[in-house]
N, C-alpha and C positions, 0 to 999 in steps of 0.2 A: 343552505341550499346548494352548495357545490357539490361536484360530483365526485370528487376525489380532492385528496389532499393539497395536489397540486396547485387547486383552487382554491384554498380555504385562505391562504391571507388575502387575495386580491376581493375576497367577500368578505374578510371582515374588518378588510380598508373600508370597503362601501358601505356596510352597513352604519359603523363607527362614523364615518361621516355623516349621512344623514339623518344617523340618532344626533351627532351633535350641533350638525345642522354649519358644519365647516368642510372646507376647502379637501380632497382628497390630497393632496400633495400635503398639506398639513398635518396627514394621518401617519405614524411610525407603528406597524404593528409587528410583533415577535410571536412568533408561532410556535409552540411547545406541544411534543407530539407524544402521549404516553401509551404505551403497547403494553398489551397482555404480562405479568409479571413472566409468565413461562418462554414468551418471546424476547423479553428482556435476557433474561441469563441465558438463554440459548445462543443469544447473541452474542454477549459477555463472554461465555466460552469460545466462540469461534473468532472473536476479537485477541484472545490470549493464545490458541491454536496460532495465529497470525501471526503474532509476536515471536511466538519458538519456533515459526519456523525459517522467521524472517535471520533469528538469532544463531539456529542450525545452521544456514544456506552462508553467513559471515565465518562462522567457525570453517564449513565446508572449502570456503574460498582462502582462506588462511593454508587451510592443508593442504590443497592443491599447488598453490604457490609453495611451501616448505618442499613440498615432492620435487617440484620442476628444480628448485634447488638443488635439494641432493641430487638428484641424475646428471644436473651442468655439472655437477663439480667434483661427477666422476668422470668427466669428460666426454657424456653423452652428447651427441650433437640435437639442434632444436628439432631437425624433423624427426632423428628418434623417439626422442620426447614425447613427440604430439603422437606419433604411430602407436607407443606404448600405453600411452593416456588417451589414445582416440579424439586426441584434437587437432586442430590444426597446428603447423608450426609457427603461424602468425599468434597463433594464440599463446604457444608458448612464450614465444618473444615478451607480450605483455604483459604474461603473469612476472617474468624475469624483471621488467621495467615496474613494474609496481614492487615489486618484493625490495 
C-alpha cells in the first residue's frame, strides 16, 4: 500500500508485525529492490563510466603535478607556473607540496 519505495520497509515492518502478531521494534526488515534488467546494465555502465573516469581525473592529477615539476626545475617561478597552466600560484605550491 505504499506509495513509493521510500515507504515500502516501514509497510512491511507493520504489516509483518501484525501478521505476526509482535512488537514492531521486534521486526528487522531488508529491502531488496530489483529493476528492469535494461535499467540494471544501463546502470552498470554508468557505474564503470565512473570508475574511468574517477581513474582518468588520478592519472590527470599525476601529470599535472610531473608538469609543475618540470617548469620548478627549469627555474620557473610559482606564479609562472600557474599563469602558464591557468591556475593559481597557491595552487601551484600544493601540487609542488604533494609531489
Amino acid at each position: 500500500q505504499g506509495r513509493n519505495l521510500a515507504e515500502a520497509e516501514e509497510m512491511a515492518k507493520d504489516l509483518t508485525a501484525v501478521w505476526m502478531d509482535v512488537q514492531l521494534d521486534d521486526i528487522d526488515v531488508t529491502l531488496t529492490v530489483a529493476m528492469p534488467d535494461e535499467a540494471t546494465l544501463t546502470y552498470r555502465e554508468a557505474e564503470e563510466l565512473f570508475d574511468q573516469a574517477a581513474q582518468a581525473k588520478s592519472r590527470a592529477a599525476i601529470k599535472s603535478r610531473e608538469t609543475v615539476q618540470i617548469l620548478r626545475s627549469q627555474d620557473w617561478t610559482l606564479r609562472d607556473i600557474g599563469t602558464a597552466l591557468g591556475i593559481s600560484y597557491q595552487r601551484v605550491h600544493q601540487l609542488l607540496d604533494v609531489a
